[in-house]
N, C-alpha and C positions, 0 to 999 in steps of 0.2 A: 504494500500500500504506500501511497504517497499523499502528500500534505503539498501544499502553495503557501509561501509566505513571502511578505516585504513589510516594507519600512514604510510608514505613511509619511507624506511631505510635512503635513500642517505640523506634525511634531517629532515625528520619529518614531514613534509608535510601533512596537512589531504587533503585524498584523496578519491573519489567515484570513483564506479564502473558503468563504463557507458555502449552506448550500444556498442555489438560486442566483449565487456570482457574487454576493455581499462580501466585504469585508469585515472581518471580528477581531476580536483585541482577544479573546479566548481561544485558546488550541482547543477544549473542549465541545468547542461550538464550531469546527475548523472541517470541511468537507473531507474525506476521504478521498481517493483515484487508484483503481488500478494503474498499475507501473504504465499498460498500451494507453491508457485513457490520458494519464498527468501530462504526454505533452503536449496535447492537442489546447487541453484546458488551461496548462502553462502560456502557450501563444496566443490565445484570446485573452486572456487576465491580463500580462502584458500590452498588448494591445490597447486593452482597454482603459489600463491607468496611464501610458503615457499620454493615450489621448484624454484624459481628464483633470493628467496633473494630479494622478493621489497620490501615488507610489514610487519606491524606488527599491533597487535588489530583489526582483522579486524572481523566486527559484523554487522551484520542488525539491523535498526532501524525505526519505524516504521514516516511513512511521513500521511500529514491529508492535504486535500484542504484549501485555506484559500483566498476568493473569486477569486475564478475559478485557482489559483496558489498553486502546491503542496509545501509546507515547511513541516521542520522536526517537528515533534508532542510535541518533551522536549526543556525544555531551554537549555538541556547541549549540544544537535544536532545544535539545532538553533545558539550557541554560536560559536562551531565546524566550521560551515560552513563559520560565518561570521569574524570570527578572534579575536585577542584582546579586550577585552570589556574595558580596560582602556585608549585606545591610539584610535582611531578609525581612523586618516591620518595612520598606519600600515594595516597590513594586508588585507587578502579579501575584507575587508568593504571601504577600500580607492581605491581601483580600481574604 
């Protein structure tokens, strides 16, 4: 499985591509793709934030079950998602 994320312009924001083509601030809330499916949906995401000015870096990455719950597969996704690794009351991880 694969995951889409970038970086929103207005702030920097990592953000996933969820479903119906939204952007989310949550992995949880973050569409899935088969591996054949991610790059088709990669070049239209792309397409569609350069042409609206949201986004930037946006890339598929690849997601792994992880008892019965998909998480991202690297530490650098996993990091991604969950915020700051020095401050942990910030970011995603203190919601």
């Amino acid at each position: 499985m694969k995951a889409i994320t970038a970086n929103r312009l207005r702030d920097g924001e990592v953000v996933f591509l969820g479903e119906g083509g939204r952007w989310v601030e949550s992995f949880a809330e973050a569409a899935l793709f088969a591996r054949a499916e991610a790059d088709g949906v990669l070049a239209a995401a792309k397409e569609t934030a350069e042409r609206e000015r949201f986004g930037v870096d946006i890339y598929a990455f690849e997601v792994v079950e992880q008892d019965g719950v998909p998480v991202p597969a690297t530490m650098r996704e996993r990091i991604r998602t969950a915020g700051p690794t020095v401050r942990t009351d910030l970011g995603k991880q203190a919601a």
